[in-house]
Legacy VTK file of the C-alpha trace (Angstrom):
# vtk DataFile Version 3.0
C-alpha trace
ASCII
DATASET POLYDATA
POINTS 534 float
0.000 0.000 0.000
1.209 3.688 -0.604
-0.107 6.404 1.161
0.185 9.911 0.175
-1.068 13.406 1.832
-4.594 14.229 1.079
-3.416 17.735 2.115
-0.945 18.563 0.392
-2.460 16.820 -3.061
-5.617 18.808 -2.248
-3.110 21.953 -2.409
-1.737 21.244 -5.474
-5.018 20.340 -7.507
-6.349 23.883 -5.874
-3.161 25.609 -7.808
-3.012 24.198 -10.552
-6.851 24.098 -11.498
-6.821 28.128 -11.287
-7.315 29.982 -14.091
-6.695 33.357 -15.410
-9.641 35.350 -16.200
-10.305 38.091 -19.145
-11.857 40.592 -17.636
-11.971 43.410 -20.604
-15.701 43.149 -21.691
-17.011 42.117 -18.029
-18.708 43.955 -15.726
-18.951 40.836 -12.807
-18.398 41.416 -9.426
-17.502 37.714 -8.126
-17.575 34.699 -9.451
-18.429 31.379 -7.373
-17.789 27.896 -7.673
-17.958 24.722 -6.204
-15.588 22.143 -8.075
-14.974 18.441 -6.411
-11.496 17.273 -6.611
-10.424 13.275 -6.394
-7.450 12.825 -4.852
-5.490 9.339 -4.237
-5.025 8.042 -0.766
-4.111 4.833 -0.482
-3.746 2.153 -3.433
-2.513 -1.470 -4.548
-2.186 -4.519 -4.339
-1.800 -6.689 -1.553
-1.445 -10.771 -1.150
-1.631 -12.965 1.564
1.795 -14.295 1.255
3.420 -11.409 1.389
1.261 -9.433 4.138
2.326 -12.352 6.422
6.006 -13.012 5.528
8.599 -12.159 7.825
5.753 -11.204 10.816
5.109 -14.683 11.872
6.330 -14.686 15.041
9.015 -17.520 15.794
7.176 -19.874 13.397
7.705 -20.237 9.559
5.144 -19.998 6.911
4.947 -22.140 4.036
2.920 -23.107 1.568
1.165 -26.866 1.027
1.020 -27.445 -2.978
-2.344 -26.539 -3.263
-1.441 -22.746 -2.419
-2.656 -23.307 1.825
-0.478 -21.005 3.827
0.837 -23.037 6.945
2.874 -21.691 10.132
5.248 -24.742 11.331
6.624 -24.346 14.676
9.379 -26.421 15.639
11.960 -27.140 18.282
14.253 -29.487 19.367
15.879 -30.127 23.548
18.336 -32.490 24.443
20.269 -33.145 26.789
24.303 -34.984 27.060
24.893 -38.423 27.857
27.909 -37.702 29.698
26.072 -34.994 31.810
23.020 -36.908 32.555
24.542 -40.404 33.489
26.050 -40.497 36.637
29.592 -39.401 36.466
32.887 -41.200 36.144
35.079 -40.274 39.169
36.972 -37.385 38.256
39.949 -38.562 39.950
41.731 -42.383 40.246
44.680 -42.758 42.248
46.678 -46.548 42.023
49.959 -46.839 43.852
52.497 -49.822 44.560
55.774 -50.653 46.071
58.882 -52.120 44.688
61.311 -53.597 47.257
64.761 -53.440 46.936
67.105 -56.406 47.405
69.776 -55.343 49.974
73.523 -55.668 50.470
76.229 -54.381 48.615
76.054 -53.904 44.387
78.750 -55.005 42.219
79.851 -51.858 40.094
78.489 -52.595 36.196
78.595 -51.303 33.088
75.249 -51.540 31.636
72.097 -50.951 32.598
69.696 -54.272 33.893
66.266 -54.754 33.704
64.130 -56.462 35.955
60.300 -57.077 35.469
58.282 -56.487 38.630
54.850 -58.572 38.968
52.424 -56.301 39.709
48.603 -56.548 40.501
46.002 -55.897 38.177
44.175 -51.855 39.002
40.481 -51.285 39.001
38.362 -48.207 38.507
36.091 -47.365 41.071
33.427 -46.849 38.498
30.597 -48.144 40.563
28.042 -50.001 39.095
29.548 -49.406 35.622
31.711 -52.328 34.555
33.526 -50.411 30.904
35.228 -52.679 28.739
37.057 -49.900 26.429
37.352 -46.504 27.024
38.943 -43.474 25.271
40.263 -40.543 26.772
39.686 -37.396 25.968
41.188 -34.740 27.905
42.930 -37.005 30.876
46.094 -36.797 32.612
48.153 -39.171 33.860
49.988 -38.105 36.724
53.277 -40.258 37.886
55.482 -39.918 41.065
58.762 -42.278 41.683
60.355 -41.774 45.272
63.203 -43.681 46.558
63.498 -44.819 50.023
66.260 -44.437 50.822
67.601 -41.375 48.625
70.710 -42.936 48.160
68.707 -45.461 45.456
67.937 -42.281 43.713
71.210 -42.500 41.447
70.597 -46.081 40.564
67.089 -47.209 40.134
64.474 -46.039 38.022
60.887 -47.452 36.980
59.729 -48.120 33.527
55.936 -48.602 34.269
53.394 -49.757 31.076
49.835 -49.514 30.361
50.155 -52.350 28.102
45.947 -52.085 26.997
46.468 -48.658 26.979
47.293 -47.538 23.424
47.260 -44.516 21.473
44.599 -44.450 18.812
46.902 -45.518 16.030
47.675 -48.193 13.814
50.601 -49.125 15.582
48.891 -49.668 18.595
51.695 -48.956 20.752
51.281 -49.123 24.613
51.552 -46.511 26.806
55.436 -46.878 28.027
57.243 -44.078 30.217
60.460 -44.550 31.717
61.031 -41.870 35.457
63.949 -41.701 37.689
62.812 -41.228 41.187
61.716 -37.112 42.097
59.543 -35.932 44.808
57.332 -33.969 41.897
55.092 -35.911 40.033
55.555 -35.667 35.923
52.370 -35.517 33.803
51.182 -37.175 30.665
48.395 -36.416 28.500
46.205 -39.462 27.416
43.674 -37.989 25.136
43.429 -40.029 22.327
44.680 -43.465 24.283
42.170 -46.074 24.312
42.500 -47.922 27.255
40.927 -51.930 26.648
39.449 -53.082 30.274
37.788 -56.045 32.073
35.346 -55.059 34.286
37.398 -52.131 34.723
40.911 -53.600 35.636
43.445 -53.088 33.398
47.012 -54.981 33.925
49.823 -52.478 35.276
53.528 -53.590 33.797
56.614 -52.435 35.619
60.118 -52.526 35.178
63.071 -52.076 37.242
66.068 -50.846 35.857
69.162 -50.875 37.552
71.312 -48.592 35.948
75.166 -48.620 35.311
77.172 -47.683 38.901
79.963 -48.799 40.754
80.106 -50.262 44.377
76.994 -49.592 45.852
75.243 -50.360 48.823
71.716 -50.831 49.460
70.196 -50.573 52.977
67.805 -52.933 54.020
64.080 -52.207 53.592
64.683 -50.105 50.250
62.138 -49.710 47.561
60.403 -47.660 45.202
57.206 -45.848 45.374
55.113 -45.683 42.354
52.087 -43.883 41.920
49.755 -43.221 39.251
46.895 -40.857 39.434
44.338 -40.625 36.780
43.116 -36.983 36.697
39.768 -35.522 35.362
38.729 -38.955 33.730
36.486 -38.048 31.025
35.973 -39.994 27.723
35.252 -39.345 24.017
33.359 -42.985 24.291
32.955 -45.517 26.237
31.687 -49.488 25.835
30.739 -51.895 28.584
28.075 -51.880 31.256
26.440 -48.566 32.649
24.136 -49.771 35.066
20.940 -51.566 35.556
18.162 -49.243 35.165
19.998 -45.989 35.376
18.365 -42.554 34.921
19.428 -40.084 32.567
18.882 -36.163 34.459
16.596 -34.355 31.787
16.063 -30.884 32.235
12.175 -30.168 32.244
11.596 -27.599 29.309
8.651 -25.787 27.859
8.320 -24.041 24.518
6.537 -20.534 24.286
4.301 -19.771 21.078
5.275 -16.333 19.674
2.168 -15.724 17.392
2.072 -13.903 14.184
1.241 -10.247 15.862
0.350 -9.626 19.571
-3.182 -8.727 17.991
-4.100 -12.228 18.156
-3.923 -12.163 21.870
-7.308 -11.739 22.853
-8.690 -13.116 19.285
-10.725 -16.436 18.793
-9.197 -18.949 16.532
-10.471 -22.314 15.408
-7.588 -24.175 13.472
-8.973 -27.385 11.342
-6.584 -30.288 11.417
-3.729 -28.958 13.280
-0.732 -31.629 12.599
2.146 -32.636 15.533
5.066 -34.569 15.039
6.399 -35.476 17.896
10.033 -37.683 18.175
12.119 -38.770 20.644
15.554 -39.018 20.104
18.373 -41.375 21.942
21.973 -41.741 21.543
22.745 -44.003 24.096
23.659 -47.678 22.730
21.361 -49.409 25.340
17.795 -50.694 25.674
16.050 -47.178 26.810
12.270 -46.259 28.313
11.085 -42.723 28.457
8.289 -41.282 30.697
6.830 -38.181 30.260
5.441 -37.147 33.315
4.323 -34.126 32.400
3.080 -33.435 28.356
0.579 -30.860 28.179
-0.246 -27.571 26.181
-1.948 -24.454 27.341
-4.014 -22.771 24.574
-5.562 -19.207 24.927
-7.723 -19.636 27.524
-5.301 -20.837 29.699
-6.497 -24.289 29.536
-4.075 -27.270 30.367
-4.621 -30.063 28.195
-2.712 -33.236 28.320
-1.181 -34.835 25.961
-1.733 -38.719 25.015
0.563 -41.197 23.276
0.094 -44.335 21.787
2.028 -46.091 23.987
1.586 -44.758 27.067
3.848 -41.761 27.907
4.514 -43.761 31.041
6.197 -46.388 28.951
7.675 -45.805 25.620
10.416 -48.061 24.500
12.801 -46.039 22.467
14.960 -47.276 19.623
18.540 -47.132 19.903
21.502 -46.304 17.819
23.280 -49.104 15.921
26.855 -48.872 16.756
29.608 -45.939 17.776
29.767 -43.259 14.367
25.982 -43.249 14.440
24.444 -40.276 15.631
21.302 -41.425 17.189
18.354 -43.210 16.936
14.710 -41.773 16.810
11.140 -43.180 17.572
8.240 -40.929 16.574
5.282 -41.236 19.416
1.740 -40.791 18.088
0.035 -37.892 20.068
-3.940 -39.223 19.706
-5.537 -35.862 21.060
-3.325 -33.369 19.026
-6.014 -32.217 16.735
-8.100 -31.765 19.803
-5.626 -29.993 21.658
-4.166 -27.542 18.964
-7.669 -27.050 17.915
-7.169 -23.217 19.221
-3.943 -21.118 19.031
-1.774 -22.228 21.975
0.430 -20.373 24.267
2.636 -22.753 25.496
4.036 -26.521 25.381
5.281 -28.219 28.211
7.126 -31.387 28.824
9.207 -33.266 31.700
10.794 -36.404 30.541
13.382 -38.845 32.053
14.920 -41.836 30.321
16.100 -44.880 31.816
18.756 -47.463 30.184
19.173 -51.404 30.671
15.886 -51.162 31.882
15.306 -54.680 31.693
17.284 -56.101 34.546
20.520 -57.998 32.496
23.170 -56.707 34.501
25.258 -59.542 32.488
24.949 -57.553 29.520
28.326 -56.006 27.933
27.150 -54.192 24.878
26.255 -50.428 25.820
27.888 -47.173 24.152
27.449 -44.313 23.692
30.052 -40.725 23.362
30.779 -37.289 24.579
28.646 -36.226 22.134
25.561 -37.982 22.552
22.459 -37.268 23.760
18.792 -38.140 24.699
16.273 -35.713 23.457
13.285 -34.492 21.694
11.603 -33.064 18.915
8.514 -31.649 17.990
7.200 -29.785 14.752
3.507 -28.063 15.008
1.942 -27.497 11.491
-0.686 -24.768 11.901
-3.213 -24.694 8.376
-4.573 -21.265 7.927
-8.077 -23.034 7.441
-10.489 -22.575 10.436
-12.404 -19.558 11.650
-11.367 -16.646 13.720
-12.743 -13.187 15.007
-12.156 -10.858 17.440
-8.747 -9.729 16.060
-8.137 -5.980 16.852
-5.615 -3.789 15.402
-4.733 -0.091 16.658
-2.564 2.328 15.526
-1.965 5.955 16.239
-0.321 8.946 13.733
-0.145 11.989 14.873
-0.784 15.096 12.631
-1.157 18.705 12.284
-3.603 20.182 9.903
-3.976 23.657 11.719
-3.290 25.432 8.665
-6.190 24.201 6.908
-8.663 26.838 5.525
-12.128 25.457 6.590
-13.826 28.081 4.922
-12.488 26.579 1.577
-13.795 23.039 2.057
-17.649 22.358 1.589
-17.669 19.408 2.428
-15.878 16.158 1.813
-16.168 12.395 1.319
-14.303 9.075 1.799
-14.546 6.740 -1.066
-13.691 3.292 -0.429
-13.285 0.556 -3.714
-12.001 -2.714 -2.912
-11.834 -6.550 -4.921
-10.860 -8.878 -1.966
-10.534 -12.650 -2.495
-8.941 -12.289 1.364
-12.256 -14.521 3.686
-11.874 -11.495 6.056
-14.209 -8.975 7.122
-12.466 -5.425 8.141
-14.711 -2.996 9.917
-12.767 0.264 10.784
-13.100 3.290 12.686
-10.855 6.535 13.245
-11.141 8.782 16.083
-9.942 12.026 16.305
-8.167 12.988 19.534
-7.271 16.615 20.292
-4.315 18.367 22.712
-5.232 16.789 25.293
-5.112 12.995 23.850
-9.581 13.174 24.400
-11.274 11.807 21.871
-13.480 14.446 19.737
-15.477 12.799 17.295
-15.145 9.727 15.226
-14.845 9.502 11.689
-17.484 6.777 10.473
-20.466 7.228 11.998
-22.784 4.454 10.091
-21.299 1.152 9.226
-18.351 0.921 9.484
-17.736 -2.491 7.672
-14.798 -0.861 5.210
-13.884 -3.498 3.180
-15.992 -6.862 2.471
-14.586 -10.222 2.521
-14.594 -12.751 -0.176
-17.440 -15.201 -0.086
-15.884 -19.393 0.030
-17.723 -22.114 -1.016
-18.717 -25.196 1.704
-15.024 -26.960 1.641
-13.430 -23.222 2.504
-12.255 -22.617 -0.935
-12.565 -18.889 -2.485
-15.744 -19.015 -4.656
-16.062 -14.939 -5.566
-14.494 -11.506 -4.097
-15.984 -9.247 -1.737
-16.629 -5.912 -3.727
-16.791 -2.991 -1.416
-18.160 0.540 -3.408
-19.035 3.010 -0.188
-18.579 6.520 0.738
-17.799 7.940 4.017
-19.513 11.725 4.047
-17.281 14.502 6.425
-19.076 17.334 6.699
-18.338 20.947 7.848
-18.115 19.976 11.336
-15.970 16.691 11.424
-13.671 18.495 8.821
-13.257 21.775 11.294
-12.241 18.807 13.826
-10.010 17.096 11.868
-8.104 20.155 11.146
-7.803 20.392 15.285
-7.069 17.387 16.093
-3.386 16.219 17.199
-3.645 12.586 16.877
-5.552 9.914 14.450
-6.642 6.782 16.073
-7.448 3.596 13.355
-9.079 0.789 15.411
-9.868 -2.093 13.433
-11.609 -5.199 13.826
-11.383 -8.272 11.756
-13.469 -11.724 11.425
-13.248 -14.804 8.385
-16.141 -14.643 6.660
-20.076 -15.162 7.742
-22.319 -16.598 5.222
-24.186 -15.745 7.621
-22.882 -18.074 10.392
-18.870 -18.923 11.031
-17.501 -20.917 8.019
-14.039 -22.584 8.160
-12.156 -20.782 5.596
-8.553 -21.156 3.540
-6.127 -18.681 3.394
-4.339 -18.887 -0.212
-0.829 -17.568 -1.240
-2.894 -16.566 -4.202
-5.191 -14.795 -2.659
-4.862 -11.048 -2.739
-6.880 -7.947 -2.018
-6.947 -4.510 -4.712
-8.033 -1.693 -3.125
-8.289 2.069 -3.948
-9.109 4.765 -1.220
-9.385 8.133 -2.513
-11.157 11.473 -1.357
-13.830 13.604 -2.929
-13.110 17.362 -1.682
-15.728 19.717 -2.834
-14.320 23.349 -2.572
-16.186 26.682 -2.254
-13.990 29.060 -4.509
-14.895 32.573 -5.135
-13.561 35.134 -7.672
-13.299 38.621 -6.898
-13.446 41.330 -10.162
-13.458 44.846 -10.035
-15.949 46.589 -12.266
-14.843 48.762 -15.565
-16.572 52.056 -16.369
LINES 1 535
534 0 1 2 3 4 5 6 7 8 9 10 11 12 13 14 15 16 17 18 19 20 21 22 23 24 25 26 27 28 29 30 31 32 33 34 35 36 37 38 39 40 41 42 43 44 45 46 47 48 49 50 51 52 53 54 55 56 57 58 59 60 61 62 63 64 65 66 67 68 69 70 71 72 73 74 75 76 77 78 79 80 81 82 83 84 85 86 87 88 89 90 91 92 93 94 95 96 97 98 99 100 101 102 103 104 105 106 107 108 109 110 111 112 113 114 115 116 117 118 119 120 121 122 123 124 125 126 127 128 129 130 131 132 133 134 135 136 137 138 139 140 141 142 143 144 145 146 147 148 149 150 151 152 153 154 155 156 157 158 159 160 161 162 163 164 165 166 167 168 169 170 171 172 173 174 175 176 177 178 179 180 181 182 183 184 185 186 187 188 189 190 191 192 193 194 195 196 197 198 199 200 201 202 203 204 205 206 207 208 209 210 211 212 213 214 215 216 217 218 219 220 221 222 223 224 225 226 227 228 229 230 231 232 233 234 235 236 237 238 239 240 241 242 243 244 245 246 247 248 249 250 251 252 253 254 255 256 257 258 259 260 261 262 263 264 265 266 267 268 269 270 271 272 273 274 275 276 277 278 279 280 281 282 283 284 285 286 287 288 289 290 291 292 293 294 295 296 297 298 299 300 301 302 303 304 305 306 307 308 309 310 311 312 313 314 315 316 317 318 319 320 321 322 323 324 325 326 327 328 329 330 331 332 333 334 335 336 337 338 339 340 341 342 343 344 345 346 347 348 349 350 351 352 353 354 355 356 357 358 359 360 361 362 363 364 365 366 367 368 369 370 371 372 373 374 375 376 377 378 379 380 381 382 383 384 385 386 387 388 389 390 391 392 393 394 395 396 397 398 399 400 401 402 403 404 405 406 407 408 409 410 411 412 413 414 415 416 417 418 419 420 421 422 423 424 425 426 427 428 429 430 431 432 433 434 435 436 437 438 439 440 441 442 443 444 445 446 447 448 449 450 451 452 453 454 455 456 457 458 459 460 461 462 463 464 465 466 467 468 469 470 471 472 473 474 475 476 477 478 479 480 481 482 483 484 485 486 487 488 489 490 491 492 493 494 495 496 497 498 499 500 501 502 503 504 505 506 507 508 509 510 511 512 513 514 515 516 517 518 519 520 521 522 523 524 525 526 527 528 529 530 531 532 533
C-alpha cells in the first residue's frame, strides 16, 4: 500500500486548477464555484503471502502445494549423555611398592632390567563395569620416590599400560620410563584407548638398575610408584552402565510467539492442526522414556494433556546401531493433538526422564554411547490457515497537524472506499480524532463501518467470488473543522473470516490477494473577486 497526503495533493489540484480570467468586456463582481477534486489516498495490491512473511512470530510460513499457507513451529531439547549419566570419578589414584634387594652392588657397566609382577588396578566406576574406554582430555599423573635417597642415582621405573594404546595403527602401549623425584611428571592421554575387564586393566613395571659402581643398598629399600588418573572423562565408552539408570533431563517448555500480539485476545479455530512429535536417543542401550508431564496451554489458559500411543509412562525407544551413528529416533503418536491444537496455543510443556538397561541384564556387555551424545526431543507443530477466527483488533496511532487548513475553503468532503478482496476477512474500521489533550473528539465513520468486504468461500473453505466494497464515508463541515484540530488519528480495526451468515471454516491462499483504492472527494467553495470597468 502507498499512502500519500490528502493535504498537500488537495493543495496542489487547488493551484493548478486556477485559471486566469479576461476581464476586458465584463462587468462581474464575483464569481463562485464549487468544483470536487479526487485525490489518491491509499492504493494497490496486496497478497496474503506477502502481508504475512517475515511477521510470523518464531514460526515459519509455508505453503502446502495446493497454495494453503501453513505456520510450522518447531523445536528441538536435548540433553548430554555424559552430563546426565552419573559421572565417572573425576579422579583415580593406584599406587604400589617395589622392594629393593639389599647388600652391597657389584659396580656394572650396563644398565639391567628387571620385570616387577604387579597386581592388576580397578576403577572405582561403581556399578559401571567399561570394557574400552577413550580418553579425551585425561592426565596421567606419575610420582617415583626412593626410600632411601641414596637409590635415587641407581634405580628407576619403567611402568606400562600395556591395553592402553594410542589411537593408532601401531597400537603402541603406553610406556614411560622416570627416575625417582619428589614432583610428580604428567602425561596427557587424550586419544589413548585404554581396553578393560570389568574395569581392571594390567599395570607392567620394570626395574632398571642402571650402570654404577660399588653400591650399597640398605635394608628395607624400595620404590614408590604412583599413578593418578586426573579428570577422567571420555570421548566414548563401551561396557556396562548400570541396571536401570536414569538419565537427568532438564524439564523444558516451549513458548508460542504468534504472528502479531493482535491475536492475543482473538478467537481462533484451526482445522486439522498436525504434531510430530520424536524422541531421540543416543545411548547404545535398551532405553524407556516417561513423560510425566506433556501438556499444552491454549488461549484460555487451559491445560490439556497430551496422550501417546504407547503410554507416555512407557515408551520403549529405539537405539543407535553402533559408535559413528548419531542417534536413533522413535516418533510417538500424540492421539488428542487435533483436539488440543484445535485453538492457538500459548505454550508446550514437557518433563521427561529416560532410563537405560531397563530390563534387569546386569550380564549384559554391549552399551555405548560418546561425549557427544544425547537423549532428546523433537517436535514440529503445522498450523493450516483453514479454520475460523474473530475478534482480532488492530490499533494504531499517527499523529498530525492540519492547523493550517482553511475550513472556509472546504464544503464538504467524502471518503470513497473501492475494494476486490478474495482475502475470507471482514475489516470494519473506525478513526477517532483525539485533540491536545489525547480526548477523543469525534469519530470519523459514523454508520457502518464495515470498510472493506470479505470474499465469499464455497462449503469446503475454498474462495468461490471476491468481496466488492463501493461506499462513501460523508465529512461534513463539522468533522472536517475537527479534523483540522485534532493532534492525533486513532485507526481501530476489527477483523473476522467470513459469515455466510454463520462462522464458516475458511482457507487462506498464497494466491489470494486484495486490490483496493481509497481516494477522497473534496468539494471546494472558490470565489472570484473582479473589479468593475466604467
Amino acid at each position: 500500500m502507498r499512502k500519500q497526503s490528502v493535504f498537500l495533493l488537495a493543495a496542489i489540484a487547488l493551484l493548478a486548477s486556477c485559471n486566469s480570467f479576461n476581464e476586458n468586456g465584463y462587468k462581474v463582481d464575483k464569481v463562485k464555484a464549487n468544483p470536487s477534486f479526487y485525490i489518491p489516498v491509499a492504493f494497490g495490491n496486496l497478497s496474503m503471502q506477502s502481508a504475512l512473511q517475515d511477521k510470523v512470530g518464531n514460526a515459519q510460513l509455508k505453503t502446502k502445494p495446493d497454495g494453503l499457507l501453513y505456520l510450522v513451529y518447531s523445536s528441538a531439547k536435548k540433553t548430554s549423555v555424559a552430563d546426565g549419566l552419573p559421572p565417572l570419578p573425576p579422579d583415580e589414584a593406584f599406587s604400589y611398592e617395589v622392594p629393593l634387594t639389599a647388600g652391597t652392588l657389584a659396580p656394572t657397566s650396563s644398565d639391567k632390567r628387571t620385570i616387577v609382577p604387579a597386581p592388576i588396578k580397578t576403577f572405582s566406576f561403581g556399578e559401571k563395569k567399561l570394557t574400552e574406554i577413550q580418553f579425551k582430555s585425561t592426565e596421567l599423573w606419575v610420582t617415583v620416590t626412593a626410600s632411601p635417597s641414596n637409590a635415587d642415582a641407581v634405580f628407576q621405573a619403567e611402568f606400562k599400560l600395556r591395553s592402553c594404546t594410542k589411537d593408532t595403527k601401531d597400537g603402541v602401549a603406553f610406556s614411560q620410563t622416570q627416575a625417582p623425584s619428589p614432583s610428580a611428571v604428567k602425561y596427557p592421554l587424550a586419544g589413548y584407548v585404554m581396553t578393560l575387564t570389568d574395569n581392571s586393566f594390567p599395570f607392567e613395571i620394570t626395574l632398571i638398575e642402571k650402570a654404577h659402581s660399588a653400591t650399597t643398598v640398605p635394608s628395607g629399600s624400595k620404590l614408590r610408584i604412583k599413578l593418578e588418573f586426573r579428570s577422567i572423562d571420555f570421548k566414548y565408552m563401551k561396557g556396562f552402565f548400570g541396571s536401570d539408570v536414569a538419565i537427568g533431563i532438564k524439564p523444558e517448555g516451549y513458548e508460542f510467539v504468534e504472528v502479531s500480539d493482535k491475536f492475543k485476545d482473538a478467537d481462533i479455530s484451526i482445522v486439522e492442526p498436525k504434531l510430530d512429535f520424536t524422541i531421540y536417543n543416543g545411548v547404545g542401550a535398551p532405553c524407556k522414556v516417561v513423560l510425566t508431564k506433556f501438556e499444552v496451554v491454549n488461549k484460555d489458559k487451559e491445560i490439556i494433556a497430551l496422550r501417546t500411543d504407547p503410554s507416555s509412562e512407557n515408551i520403549s525407544v529405539n537405539q543407535p546401531s553402533g559408535l559413528g551413528v548419531d542417534r536413533a529416533e522413535t516418533r510417538v503418536k500424540v492421539t488428542n493433538g487435533t483436539e488440543a491444537f484445535q485453538k492457538m496455543p500459548r505454550r508446550f510443556d514437557l518433563n521427561m526422564t529416560a532410563r537405560i538397561n531397563y530390563d534387569g541384564l546386569s550380564t549384559r556387555r554391549d552399551n555405548f554411547c560418546a561425549d557427544t551424545s544425547t537423549v532428546g526431543w523433537r517436535f514440529k507443530l503445522e498450523v493450516p490457515m483453514h479454520g475460523k477466527a474473530s475478534k482480532i483488533y488492530s490499533r494504531d496511532t499517527v499523529s498530525i497537524n492540519l492547523s493550517n487548513l482553511k475550513i472556509d475553503q472546504v464544503d464538504a468532503a467524502t471518503l470513497i472506499v473501492k475494494a476486490s478482496n478474495e482475502v475470507p476477512v471482514d475489516t470494519y474500521l473506525q478513526i477517532y480524532l483525539l485533540n491536545e489533550k489525547n480526548v477523543v473528539s469525534d469519530s470519523v465513520i459514523t454508520d457502518d463501518n464495515l470498510f472493506v468486504k470479505s470474499s465469499r468461500v464455497g462449503a469446503n473453505g475454498e474462495l468461490a467470488e471476491a468481496g466488492t466494497t463501493d461506499k462513501e464515508i460523508n465529512l461534513n463541515k463539522d468533522k472536517i473543522k475537527k479534523l483540522s484540530e485534532a493532534k492525533k488519528l486513532v485507526f481501530l480495526g476489527s477483523l473476522r473470516t467470513a459469515r455466510q451468515p454463520s462462522p464458516v471454516d475458511v482457507k487462506f491462499k498464497s494466491s489470494q490477494k486484495i486490490n483496493i483504492q481509497v481516494g477522497l472527494r473534496a468539494t471546494m467553495k472558490l470565489e472570484y473577486k473582479t473589479s468593475n470597468k466604467n
